[in-house]
C-alpha positions as a Markdown table, in Angstrom:
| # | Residue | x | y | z |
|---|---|---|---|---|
| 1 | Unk | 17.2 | -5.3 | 11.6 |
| 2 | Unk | 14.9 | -7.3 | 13.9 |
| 3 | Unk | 11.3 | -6.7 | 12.8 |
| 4 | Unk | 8.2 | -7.6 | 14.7 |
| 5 | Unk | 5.2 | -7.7 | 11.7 |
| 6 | Unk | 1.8 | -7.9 | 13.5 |
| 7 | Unk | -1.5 | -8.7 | 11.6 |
| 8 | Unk | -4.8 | -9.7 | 11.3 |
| 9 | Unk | -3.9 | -12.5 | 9.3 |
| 10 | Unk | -1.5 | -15.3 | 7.8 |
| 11 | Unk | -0.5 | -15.2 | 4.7 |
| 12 | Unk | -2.0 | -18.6 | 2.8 |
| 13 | Unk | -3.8 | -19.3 | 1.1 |
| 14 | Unk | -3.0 | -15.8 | -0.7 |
| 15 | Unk | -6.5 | -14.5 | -1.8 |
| 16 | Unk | -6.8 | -10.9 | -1.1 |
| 17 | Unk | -4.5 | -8.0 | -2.7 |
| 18 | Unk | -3.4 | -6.6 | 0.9 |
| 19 | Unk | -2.0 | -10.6 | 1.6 |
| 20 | Unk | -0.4 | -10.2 | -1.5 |
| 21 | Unk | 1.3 | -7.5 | -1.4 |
| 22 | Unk | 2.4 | -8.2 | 2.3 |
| 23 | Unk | 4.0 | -11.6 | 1.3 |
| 24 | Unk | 5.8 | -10.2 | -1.6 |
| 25 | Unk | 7.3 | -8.1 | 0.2 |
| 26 | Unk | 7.9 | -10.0 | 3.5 |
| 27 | Unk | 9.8 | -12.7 | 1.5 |
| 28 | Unk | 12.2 | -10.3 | 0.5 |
| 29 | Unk | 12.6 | -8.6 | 3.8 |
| 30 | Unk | 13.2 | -12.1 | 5.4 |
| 31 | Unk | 16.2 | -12.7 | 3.1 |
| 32 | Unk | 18.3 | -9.9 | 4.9 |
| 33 | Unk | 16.6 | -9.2 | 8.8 |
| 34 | Unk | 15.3 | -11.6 | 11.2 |
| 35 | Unk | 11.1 | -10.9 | 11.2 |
| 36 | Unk | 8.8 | -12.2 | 13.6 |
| 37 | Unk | 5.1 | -12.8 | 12.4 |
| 38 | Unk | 2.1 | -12.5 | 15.2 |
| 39 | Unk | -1.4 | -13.2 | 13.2 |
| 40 | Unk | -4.7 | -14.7 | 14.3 |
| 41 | Unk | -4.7 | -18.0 | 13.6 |
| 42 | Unk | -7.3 | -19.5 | 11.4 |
| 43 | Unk | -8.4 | -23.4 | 12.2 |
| 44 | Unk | -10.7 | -23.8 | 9.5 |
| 45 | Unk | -7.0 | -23.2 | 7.3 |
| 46 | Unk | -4.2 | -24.6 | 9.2 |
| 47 | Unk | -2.0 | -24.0 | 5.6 |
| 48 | Unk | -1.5 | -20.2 | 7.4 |
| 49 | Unk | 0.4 | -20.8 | 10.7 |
| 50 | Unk | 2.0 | -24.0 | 8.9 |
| 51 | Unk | 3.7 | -21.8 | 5.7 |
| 52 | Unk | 4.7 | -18.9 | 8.1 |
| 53 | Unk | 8.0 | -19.7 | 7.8 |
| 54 | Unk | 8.7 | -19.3 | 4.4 |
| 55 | Unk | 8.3 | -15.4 | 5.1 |
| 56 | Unk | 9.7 | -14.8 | 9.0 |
| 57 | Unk | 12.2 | -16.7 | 11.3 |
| 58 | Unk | 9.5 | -17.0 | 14.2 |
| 59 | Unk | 5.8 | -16.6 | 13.8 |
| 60 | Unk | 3.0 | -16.3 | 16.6 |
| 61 | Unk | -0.5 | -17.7 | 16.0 |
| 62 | Unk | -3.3 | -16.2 | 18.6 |
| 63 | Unk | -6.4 | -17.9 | 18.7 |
| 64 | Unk | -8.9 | -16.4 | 16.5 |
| 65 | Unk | -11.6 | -14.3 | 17.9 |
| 66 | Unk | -13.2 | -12.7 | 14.8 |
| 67 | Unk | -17.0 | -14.1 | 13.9 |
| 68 | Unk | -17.6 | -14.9 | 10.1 |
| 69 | Unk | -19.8 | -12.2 | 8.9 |
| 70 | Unk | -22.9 | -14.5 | 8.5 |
| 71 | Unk | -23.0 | -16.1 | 12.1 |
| 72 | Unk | -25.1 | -15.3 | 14.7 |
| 73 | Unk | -22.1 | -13.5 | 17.0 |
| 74 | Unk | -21.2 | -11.6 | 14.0 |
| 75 | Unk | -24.6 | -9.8 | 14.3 |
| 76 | Unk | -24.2 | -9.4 | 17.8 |
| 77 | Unk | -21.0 | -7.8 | 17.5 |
| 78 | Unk | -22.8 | -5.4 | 14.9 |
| 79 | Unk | -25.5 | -4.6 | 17.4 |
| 80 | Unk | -23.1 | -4.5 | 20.6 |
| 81 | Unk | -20.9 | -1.9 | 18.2 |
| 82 | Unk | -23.7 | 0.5 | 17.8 |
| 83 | Unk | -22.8 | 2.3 | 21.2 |
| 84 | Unk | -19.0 | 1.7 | 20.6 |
| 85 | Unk | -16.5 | 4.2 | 20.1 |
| 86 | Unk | -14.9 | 2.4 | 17.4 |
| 87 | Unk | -16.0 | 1.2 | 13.8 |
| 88 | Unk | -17.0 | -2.4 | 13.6 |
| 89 | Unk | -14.3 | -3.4 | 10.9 |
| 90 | Unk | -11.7 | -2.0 | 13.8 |
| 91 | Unk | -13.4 | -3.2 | 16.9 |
| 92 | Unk | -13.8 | -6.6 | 15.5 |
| 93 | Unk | -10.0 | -7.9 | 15.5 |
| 94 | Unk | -9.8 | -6.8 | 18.9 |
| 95 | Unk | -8.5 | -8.9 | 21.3 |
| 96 | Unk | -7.0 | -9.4 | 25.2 |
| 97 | Unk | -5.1 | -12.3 | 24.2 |
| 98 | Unk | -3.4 | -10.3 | 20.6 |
| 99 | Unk | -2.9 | -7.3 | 23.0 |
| 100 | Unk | -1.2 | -9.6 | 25.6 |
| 101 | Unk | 0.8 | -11.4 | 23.1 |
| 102 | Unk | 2.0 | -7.7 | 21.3 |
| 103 | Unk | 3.1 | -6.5 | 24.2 |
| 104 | Unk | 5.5 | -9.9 | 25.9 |
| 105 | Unk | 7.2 | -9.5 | 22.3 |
| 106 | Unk | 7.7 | -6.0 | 22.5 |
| 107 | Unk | 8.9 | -6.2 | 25.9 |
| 108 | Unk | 11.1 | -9.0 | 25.7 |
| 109 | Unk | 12.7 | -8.9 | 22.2 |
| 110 | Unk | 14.0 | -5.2 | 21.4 |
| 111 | Unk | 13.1 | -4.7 | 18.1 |
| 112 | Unk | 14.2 | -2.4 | 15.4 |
| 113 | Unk | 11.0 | -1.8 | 13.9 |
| 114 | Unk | 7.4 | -2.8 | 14.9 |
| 115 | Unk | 5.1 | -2.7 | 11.8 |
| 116 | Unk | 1.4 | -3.0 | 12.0 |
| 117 | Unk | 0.0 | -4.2 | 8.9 |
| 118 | Unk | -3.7 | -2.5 | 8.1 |
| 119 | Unk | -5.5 | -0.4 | 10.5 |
| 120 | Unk | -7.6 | -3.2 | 11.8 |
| 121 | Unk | -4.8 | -4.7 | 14.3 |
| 122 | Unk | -3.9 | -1.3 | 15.8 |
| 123 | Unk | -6.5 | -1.8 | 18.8 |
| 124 | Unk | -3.9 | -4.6 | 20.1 |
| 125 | Unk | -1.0 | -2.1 | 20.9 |
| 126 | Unk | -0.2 | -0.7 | 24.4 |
| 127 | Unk | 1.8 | 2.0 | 22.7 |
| 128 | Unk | 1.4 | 2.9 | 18.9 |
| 129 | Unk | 4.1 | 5.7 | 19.1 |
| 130 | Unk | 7.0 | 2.9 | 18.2 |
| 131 | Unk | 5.0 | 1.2 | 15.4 |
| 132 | Unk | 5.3 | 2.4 | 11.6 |
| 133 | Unk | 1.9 | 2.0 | 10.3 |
| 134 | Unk | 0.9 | 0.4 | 7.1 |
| 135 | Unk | -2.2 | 1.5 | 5.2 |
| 136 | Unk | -3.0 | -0.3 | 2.2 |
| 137 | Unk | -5.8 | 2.4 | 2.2 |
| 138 | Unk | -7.4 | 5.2 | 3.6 |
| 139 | Unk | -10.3 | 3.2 | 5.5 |
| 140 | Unk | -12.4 | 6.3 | 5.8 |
| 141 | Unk | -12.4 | 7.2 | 2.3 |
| 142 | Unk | -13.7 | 3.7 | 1.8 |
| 143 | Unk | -16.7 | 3.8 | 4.3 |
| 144 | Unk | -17.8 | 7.2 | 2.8 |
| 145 | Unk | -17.9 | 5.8 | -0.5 |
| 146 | Unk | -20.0 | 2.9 | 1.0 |
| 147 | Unk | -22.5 | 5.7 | 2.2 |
| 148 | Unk | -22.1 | 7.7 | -0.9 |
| 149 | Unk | -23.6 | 4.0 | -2.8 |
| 150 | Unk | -25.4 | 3.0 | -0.3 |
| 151 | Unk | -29.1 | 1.5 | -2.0 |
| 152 | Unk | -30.9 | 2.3 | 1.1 |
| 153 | Unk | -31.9 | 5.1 | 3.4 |
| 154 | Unk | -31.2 | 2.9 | 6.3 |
| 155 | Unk | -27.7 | 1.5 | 4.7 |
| 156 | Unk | -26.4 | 5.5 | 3.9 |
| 157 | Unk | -27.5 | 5.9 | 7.6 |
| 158 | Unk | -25.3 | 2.9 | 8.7 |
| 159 | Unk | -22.6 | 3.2 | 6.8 |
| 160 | Unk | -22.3 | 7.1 | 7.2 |
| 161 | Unk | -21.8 | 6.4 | 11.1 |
| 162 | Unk | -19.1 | 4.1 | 10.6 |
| 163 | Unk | -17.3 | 6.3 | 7.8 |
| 164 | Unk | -17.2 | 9.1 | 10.7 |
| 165 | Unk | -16.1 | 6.6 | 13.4 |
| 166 | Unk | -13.6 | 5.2 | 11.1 |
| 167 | Unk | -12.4 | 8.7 | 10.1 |
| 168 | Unk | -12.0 | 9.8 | 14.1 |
| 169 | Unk | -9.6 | 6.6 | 14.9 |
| 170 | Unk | -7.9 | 6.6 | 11.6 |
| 171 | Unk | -7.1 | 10.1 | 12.1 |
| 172 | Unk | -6.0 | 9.6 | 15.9 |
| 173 | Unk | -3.7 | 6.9 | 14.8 |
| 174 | Unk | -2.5 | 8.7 | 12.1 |
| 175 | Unk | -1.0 | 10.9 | 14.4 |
| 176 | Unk | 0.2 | 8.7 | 17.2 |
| 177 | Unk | 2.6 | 6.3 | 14.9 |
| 178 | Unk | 5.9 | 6.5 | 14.3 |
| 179 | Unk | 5.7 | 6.5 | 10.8 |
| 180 | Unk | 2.7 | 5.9 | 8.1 |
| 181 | Unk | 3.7 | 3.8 | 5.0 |
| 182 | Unk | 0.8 | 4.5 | 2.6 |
| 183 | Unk | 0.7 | 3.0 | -1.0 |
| 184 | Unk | 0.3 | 6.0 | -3.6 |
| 185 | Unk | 1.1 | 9.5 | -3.6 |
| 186 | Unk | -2.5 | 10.0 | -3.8 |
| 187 | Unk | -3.2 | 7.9 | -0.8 |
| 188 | Unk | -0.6 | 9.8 | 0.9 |
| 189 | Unk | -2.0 | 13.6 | 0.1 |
| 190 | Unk | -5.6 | 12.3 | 1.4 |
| 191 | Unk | -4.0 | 11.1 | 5.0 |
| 192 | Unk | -2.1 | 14.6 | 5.3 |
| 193 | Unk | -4.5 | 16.4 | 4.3 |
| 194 | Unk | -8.2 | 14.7 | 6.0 |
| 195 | Unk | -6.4 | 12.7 | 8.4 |
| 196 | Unk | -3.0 | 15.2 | 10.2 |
| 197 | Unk | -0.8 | 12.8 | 9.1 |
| 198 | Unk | 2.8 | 14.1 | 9.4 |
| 199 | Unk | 5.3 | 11.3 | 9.6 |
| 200 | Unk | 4.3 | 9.5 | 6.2 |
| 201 | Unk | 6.0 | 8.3 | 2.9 |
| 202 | Unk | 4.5 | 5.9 | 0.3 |
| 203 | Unk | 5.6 | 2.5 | -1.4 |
| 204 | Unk | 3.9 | 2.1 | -4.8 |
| 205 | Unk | 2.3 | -1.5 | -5.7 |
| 206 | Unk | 4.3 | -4.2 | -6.9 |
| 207 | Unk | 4.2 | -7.2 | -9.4 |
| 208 | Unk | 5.4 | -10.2 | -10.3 |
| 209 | Unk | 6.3 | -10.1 | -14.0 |
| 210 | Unk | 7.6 | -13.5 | -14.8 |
| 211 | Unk | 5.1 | -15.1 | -12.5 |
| 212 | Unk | 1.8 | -13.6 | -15.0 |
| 213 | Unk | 4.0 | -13.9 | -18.2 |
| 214 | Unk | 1.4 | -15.1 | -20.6 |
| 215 | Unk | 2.3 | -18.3 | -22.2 |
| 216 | Unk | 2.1 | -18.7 | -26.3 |
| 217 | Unk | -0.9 | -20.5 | -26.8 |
| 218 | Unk | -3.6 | -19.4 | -23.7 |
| 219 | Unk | -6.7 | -21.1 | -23.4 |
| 220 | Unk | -9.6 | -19.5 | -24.2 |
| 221 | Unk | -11.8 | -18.6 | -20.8 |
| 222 | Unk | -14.2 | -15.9 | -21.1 |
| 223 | Unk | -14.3 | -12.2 | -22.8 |
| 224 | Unk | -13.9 | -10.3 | -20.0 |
| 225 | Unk | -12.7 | -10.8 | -16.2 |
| 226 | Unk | -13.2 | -9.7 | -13.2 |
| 227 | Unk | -10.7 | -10.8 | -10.4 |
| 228 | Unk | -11.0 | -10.2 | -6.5 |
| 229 | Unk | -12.0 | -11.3 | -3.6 |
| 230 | Unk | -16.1 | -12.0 | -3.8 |
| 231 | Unk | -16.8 | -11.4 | -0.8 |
| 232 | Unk | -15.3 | -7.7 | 0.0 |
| 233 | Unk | -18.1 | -4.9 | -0.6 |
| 234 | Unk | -16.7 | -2.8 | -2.6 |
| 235 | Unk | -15.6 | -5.3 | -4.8 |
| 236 | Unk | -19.6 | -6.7 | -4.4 |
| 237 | Unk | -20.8 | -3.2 | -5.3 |
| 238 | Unk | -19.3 | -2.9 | -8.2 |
| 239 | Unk | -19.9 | -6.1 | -9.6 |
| 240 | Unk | -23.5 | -5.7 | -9.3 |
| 241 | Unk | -23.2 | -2.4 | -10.8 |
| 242 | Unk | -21.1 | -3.5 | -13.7 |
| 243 | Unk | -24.1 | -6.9 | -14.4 |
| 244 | Unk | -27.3 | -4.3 | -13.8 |
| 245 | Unk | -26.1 | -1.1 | -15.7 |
| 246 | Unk | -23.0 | -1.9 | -17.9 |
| 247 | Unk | -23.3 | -5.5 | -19.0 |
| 248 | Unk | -26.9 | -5.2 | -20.5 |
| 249 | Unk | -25.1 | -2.4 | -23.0 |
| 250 | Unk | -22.4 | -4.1 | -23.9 |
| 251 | Unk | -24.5 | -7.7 | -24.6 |
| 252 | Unk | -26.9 | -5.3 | -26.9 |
| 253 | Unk | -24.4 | -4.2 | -28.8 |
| 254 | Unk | -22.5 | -8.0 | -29.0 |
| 255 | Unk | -25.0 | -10.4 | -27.4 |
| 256 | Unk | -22.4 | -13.2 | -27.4 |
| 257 | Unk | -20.2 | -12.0 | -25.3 |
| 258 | Unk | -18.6 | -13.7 | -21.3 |
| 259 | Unk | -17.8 | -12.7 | -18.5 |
| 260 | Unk | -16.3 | -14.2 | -15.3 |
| 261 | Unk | -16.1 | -13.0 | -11.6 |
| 262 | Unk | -12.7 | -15.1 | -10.4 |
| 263 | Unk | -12.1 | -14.7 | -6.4 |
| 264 | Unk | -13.2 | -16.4 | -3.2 |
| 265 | Unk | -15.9 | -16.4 | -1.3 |
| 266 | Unk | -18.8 | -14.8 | -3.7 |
| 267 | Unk | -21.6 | -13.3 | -1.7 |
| 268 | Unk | -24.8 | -14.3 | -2.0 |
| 269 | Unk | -25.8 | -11.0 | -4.4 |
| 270 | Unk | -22.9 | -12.5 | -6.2 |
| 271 | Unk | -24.1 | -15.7 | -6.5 |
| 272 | Unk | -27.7 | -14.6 | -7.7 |
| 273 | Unk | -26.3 | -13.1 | -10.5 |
| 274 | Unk | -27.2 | -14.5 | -13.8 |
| 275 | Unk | -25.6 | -13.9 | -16.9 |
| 276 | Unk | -22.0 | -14.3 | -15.4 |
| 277 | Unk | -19.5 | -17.3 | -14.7 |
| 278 | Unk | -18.7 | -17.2 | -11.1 |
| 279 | Unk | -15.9 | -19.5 | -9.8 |
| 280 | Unk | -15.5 | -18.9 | -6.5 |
| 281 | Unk | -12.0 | -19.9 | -4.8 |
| 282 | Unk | -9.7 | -20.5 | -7.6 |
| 283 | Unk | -6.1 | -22.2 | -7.2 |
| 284 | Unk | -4.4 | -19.7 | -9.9 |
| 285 | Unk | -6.2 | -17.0 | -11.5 |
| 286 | Unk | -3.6 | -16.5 | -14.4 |
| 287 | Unk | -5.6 | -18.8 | -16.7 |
| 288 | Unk | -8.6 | -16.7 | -16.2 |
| 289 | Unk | -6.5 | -13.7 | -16.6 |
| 290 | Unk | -4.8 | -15.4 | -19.7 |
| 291 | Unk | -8.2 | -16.6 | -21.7 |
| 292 | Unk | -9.8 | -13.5 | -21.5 |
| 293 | Unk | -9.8 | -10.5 | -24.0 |
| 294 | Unk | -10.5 | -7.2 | -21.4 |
| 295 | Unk | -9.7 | -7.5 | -17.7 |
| 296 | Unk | -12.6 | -5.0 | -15.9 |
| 297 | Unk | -12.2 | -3.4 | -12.1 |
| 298 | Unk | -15.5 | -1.4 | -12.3 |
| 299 | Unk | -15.0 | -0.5 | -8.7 |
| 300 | Unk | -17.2 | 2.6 | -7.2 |
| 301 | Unk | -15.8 | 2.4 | -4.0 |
| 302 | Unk | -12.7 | 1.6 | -2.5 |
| 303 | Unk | -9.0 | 3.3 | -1.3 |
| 304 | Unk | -5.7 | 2.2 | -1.5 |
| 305 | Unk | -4.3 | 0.8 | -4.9 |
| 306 | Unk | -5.7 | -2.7 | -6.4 |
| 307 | Unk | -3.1 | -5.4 | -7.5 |
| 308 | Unk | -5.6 | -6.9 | -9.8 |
| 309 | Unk | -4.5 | -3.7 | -12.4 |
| 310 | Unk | -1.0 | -4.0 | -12.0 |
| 311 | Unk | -1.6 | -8.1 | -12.4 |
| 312 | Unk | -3.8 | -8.2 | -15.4 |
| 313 | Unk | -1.0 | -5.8 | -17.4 |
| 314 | Unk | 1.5 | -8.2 | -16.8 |
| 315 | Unk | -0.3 | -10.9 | -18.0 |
| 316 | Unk | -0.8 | -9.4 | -21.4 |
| 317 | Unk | -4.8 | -8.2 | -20.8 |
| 318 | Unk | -5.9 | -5.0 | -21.0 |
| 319 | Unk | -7.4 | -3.2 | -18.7 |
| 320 | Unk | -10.9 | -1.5 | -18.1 |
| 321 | Unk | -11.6 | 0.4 | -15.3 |
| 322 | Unk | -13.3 | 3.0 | -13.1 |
| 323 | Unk | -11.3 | 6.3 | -12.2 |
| 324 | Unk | -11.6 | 4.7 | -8.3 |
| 325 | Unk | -10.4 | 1.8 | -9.1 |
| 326 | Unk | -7.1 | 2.9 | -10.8 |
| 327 | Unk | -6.6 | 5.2 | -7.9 |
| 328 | Unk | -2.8 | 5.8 | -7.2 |
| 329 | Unk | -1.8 | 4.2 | -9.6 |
| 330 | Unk | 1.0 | 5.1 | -12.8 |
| 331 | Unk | -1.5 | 4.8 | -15.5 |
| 332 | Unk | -2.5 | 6.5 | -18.6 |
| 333 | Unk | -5.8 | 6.7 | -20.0 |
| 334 | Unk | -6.1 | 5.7 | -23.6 |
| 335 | Unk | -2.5 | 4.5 | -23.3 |
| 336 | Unk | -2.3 | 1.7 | -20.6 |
| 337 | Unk | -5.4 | 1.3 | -19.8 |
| 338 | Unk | -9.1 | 2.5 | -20.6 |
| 339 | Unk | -10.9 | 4.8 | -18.2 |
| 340 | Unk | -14.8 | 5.7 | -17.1 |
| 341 | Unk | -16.9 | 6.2 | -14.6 |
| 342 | Unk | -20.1 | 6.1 | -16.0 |
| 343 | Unk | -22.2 | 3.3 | -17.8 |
| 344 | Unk | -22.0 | 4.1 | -21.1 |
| 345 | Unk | -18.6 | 5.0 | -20.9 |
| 346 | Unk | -17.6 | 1.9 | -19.4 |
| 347 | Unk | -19.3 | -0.4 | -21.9 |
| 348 | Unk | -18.4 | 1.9 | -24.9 |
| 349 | Unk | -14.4 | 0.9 | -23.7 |
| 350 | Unk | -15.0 | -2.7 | -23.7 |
| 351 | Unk | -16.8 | -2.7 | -26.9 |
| 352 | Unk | -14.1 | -0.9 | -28.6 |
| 353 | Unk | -11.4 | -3.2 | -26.9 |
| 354 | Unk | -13.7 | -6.1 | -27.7 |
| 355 | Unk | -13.8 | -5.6 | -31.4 |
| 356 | Unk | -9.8 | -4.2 | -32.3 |
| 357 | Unk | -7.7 | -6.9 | -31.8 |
| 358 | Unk | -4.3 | -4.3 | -32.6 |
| 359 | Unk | -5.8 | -1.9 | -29.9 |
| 360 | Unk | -5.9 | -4.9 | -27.6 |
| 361 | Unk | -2.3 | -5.7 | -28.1 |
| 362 | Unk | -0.9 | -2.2 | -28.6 |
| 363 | Unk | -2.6 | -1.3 | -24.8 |
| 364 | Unk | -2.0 | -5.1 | -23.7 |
| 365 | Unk | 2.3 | -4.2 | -25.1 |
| 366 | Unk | 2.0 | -0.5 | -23.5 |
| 367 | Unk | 0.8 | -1.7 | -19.9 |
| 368 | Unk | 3.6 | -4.7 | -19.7 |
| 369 | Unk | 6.2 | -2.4 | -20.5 |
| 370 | Unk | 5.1 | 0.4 | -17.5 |
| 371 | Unk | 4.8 | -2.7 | -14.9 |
| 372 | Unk | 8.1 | -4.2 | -15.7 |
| 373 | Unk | 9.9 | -1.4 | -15.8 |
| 374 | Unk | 9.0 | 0.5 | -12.8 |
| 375 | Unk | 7.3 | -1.8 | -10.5 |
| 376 | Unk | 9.0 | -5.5 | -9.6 |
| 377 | Unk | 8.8 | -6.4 | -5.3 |
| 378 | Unk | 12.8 | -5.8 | -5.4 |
| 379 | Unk | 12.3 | -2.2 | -5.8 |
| 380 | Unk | 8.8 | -1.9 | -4.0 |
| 381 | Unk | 10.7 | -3.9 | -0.7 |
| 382 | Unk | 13.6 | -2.2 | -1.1 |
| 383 | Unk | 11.8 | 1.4 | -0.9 |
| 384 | Unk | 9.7 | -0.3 | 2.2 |
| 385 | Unk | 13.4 | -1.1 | 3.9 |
| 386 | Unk | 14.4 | 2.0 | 3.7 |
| 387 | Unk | 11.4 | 3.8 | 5.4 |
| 388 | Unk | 12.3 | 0.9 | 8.6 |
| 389 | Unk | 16.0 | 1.8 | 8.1 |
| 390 | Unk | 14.9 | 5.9 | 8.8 |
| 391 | Unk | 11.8 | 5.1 | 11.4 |
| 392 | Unk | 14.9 | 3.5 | 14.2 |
| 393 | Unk | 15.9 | 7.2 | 14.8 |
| 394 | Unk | 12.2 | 8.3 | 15.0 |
């Protein structure tokens, strides 16, 4: 097949779950079909555009509209968006020069299969109808959740306009695609069910076992972990849940125990934090996954399916989480991982996780064995290949 893959972004540096699981899956692809990559191109990180090609046979940088979140034309997109149609984390990748760039591709190279790659670069097609969509999450579900959270009257406000604008264009494409690749079963009953999808099928989340394979001897980093990227809300929200309601329980009960937030970017609630080791931008985050005792995702908000699980089981660490944050995923509570959703719950898990060191390695055992049996990138790509293979005859 010919594939054109259109996105938001380039791949590297590889910081974010939905990168991830695009590369993986894109390097595989690239072995047997010619792919074409159009992204916005990053200056500030030249290493995107300039590693394309170890994923696609032609790639396409466009100049890169979209404001960092903490300028002064980030804010006046936010304000200009208030009379717009379209939510803010849609309207933002917009572009004339993506849209133009799209379309002399589409026109001039007759592909097999036009992918767009998250919700957010939709806006820059002429005609959706011939592209198979691919959701990494329901966006909607994530923006209620935002307004379900929200700390203030005037945040829930916010937020609860976007979820409903984001629920209107989510829908509408939805509809319009050729196809809708979502990433859990779960994921996929939510978009039939809120959204009208019809044409949809799901890929589950991949991982690369020997990549995490824990090595004999680990150094030690901190008790617990918490990988992601630092700067994405939801990921915000529930770290500052996890440091003002969970952490003060567990440090009663064991006052000596660490914790780490490992991912790029932290905000500045993240930074404020005290108590906690942030890193910011790592190079690898397997020795942070590998010295710690209990990897924690104590994520209120979110959609889609996180990596970080998947990746934390495969390097030997068991897991802790939120019922959201293990959404769509092929766990087992008290199995493969520990489950809660509430305070005490939560730091009652880590404590008892914290203080076995056989339950750690039984659950640790129990969660390597589900990954690398049922979820490498050879079977997650392969699964993906086939959902192209059917969308050429609509």
């Amino acid at each position: 097949m010919k594939i054109l893959w259109a996105k938001t972004d380039f791949l590297h540096p590889t910081n974010r779950g939905g990168q991830i699981r695009t590369l993986e899956m894109l390097k595989r692809l690239s072995r047997r079909h010619e792919l074409h990559y159009v992204a916005y191109d990053d200056p500030a990180t030249p290493e995107g555009r300039e590693r394309a090609s170890e994923y696609s046979a032609r790639s396409f940088p466009v100049n890169r509209p979209i404001a960092p979140r903490s300028s002064p034309r980030f804010f006046a997109q936010l304000a200009a968006n208030l009379v717009s149609p379209l939510p803010l984390a849609v309207a933002r990748y917009r572009s004339t020069a993506m849209r133009r760039q799209i379309a002399v591709l589409i026109a001039g190279e007759h592909y097999d299969a036009v992918v767009a790659d998250f919700l957010s670069i939709t806006p820059n097609f002429d005609d959706l109808s011939t592209c198979v969509l691919f959701q990494h999450n329901v966006e909607s579900m994530i923006w209620k959740r935002h307004a379900e959270h929200a700390a203030s009257f005037p945040r829930r406000v916010y937020f609860g306009a976007q979820a409903r604008r984001m629920e209107r264009y989510e829908r509408s494409v939805c509809q319009v695609v050729r196809r809708v690749v979502s990433v859990s079963p779960a994921d996929t009953e939510t978009m039939v069910r809120e959204l009208g999808a019809r044409r949809i099928d799901d890929v589950p989340t991949g991982v690369d076992i020997d990549y995490f394979e824990r090595p004999s001897n680990p150094l030690p980093a901190s008790d617990l972990v918490f990988v992601g990227a630092m700067d994405w809300l939801p990921n915000i929200d529930g770290a500052i849940w996890f440091m003002q309601e969970v952490f003060p329980l567990i440090r009663s009960a064991r006052p000596t125990t660490t914790i780490t937030f490992a991912g790029r970017n932290p905000s500045p609630e993240i930074r404020g934090l005290s108590e906690v080791h942030v890193t910011g931008t790592v190079p690898d985050v397997r020795p942070y996954l590998w010295g710690a005792s209990v990897s924690i995702v104590p994520l209120r908000i979110g959609g889609g399916t996180r990596l970080k699980i998947y990746e934390a089981m495969a390097a030997g660490v068991p897991v802790v989480s939120t019922r959201v944050g293990a959404e769509g995923l092929a766990v087992t509570d008290g199995r493969d991982i520990r489950l809660a959703d509430d305070a005490q719950g939560f730091a009652r898990n880590v404590l008892q996780l914290l203080g076995d060191a056989a339950d750690r390695s039984a659950m640790a055992d129990a969660a390597r064995e589900l990954v690398a049996s049922r979820f490498s990138w050879e079977s997650v790509t392969e699964r993906f290949e086939q959902i192209l293979e059917a969308s050429r005859a609509g």
